[in-house]
C-alpha positions as YAML, in Angstrom:
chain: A
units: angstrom
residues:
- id: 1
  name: UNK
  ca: [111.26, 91.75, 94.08]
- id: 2
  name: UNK
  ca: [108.62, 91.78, 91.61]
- id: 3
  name: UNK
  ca: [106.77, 89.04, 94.19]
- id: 4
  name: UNK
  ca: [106.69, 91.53, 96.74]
- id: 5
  name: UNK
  ca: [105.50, 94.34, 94.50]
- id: 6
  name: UNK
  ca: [102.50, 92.36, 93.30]
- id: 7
  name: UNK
  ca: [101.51, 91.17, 96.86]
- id: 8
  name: UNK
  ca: [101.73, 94.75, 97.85]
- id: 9
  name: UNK
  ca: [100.01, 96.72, 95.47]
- id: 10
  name: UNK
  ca: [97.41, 93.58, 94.93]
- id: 11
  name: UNK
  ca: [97.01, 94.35, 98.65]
- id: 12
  name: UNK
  ca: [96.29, 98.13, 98.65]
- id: 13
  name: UNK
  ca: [94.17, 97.71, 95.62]
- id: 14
  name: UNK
  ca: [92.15, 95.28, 97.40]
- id: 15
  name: UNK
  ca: [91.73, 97.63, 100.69]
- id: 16
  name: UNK
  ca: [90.79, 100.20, 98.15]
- id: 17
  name: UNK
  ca: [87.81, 97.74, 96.34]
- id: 18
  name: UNK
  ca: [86.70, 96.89, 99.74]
- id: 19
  name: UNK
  ca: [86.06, 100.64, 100.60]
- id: 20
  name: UNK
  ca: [84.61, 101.22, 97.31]
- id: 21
  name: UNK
  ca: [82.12, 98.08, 97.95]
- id: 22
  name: UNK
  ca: [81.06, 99.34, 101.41]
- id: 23
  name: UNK
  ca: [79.95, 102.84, 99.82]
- id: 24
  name: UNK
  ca: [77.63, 100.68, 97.29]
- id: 25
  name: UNK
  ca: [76.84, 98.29, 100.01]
- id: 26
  name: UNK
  ca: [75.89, 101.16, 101.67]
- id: 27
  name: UNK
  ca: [74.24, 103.54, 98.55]
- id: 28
  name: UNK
  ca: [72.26, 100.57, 97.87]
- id: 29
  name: UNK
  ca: [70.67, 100.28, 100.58]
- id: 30
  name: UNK
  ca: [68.48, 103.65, 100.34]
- id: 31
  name: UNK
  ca: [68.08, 103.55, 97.11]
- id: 32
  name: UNK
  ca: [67.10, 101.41, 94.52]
- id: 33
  name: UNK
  ca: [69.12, 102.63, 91.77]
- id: 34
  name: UNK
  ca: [71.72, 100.30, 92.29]
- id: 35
  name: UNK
  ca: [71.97, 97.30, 89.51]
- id: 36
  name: UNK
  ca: [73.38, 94.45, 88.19]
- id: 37
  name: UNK
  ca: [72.96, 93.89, 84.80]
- id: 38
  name: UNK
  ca: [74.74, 92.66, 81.38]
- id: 39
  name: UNK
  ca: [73.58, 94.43, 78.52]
- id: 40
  name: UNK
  ca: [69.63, 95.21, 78.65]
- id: 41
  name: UNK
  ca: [69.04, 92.47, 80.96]
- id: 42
  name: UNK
  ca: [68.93, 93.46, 84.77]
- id: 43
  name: UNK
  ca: [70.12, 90.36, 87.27]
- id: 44
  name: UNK
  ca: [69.30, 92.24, 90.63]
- id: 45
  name: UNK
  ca: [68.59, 96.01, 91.84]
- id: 46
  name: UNK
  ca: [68.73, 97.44, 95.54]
- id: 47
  name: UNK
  ca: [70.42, 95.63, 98.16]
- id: 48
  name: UNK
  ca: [71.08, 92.48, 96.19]
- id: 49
  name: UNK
  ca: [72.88, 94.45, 94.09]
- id: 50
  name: UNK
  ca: [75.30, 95.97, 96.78]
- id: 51
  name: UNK
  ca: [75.50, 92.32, 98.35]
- id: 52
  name: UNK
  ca: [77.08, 91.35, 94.96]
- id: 53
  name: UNK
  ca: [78.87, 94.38, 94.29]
- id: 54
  name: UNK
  ca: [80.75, 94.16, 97.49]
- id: 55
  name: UNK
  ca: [83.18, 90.77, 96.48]
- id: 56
  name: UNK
  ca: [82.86, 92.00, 92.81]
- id: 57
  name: UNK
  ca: [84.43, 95.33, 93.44]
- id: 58
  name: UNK
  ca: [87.32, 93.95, 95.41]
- id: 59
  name: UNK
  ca: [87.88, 91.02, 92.99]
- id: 60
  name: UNK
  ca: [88.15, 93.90, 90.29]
- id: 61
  name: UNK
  ca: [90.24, 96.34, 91.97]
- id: 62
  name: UNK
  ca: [92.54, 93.10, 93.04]
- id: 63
  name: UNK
  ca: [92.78, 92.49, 89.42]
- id: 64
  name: UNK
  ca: [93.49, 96.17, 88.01]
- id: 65
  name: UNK
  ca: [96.03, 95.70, 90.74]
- id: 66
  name: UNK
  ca: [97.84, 92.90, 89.78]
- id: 67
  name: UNK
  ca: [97.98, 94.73, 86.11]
- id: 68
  name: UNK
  ca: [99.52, 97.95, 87.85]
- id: 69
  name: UNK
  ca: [101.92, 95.50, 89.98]
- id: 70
  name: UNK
  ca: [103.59, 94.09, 86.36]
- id: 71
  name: UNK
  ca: [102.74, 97.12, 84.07]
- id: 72
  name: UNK
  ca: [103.44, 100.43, 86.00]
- id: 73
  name: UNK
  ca: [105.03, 99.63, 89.04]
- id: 74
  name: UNK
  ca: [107.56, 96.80, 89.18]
- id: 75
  name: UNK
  ca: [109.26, 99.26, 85.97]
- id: 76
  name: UNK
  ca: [109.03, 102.30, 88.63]
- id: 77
  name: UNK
  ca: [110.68, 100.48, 91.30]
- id: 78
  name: UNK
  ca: [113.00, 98.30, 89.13]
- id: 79
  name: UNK
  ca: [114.65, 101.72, 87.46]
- id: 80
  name: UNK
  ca: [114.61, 103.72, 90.89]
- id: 81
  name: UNK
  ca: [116.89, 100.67, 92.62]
- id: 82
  name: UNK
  ca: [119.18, 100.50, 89.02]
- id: 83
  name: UNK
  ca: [119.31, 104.15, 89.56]
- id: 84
  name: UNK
  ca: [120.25, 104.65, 93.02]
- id: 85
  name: UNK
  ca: [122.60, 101.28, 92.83]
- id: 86
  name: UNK
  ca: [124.63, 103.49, 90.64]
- id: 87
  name: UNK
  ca: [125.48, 106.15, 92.72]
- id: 88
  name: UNK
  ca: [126.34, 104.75, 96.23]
...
């Protein structure tokens, strides 16, 4: 059960980066505000920036899934089927 949660939710999560990606993808490309940096340091701006941001986004949201899957909703799930095992 808690298998099939994870691949699910990983998978929505994922759809859900990939969306968000396009949009910077996208944002990036008519303007230049877009960046990539750590700290002070910028690594790329513009459409090099959405080009990285695309996997990066759904690699995060794929992550922040899997945390959901195991933290929030395998619990949900897990005390909804306890719960409705007990009254059929």
């Amino acid at each position: 059960m808690l298998k099939k949660i994870i691949r699910k939710t990983v998978f929505i999560y994922s759809i859900f980066g990939l969306i968000l990606g396009i949009g910077l993808l996208v944002a990036s490309i008519f303007t230049n505000e877009v960046v990539v940096q750590n700290g002070e340091k910028v690594f790329a701006s513009g459409v090099k920036a959405g080009i990285i941001g695309l996997p990066a986004s759904v690699l995060i949201a794929s992550f922040i899934g899997f945390i959901h899957a195991i933290f929030l909703w395998f619990p949900i799930v897990y005390v909804y089927k306890k719960i409705s095992s007990r009254r059929s």
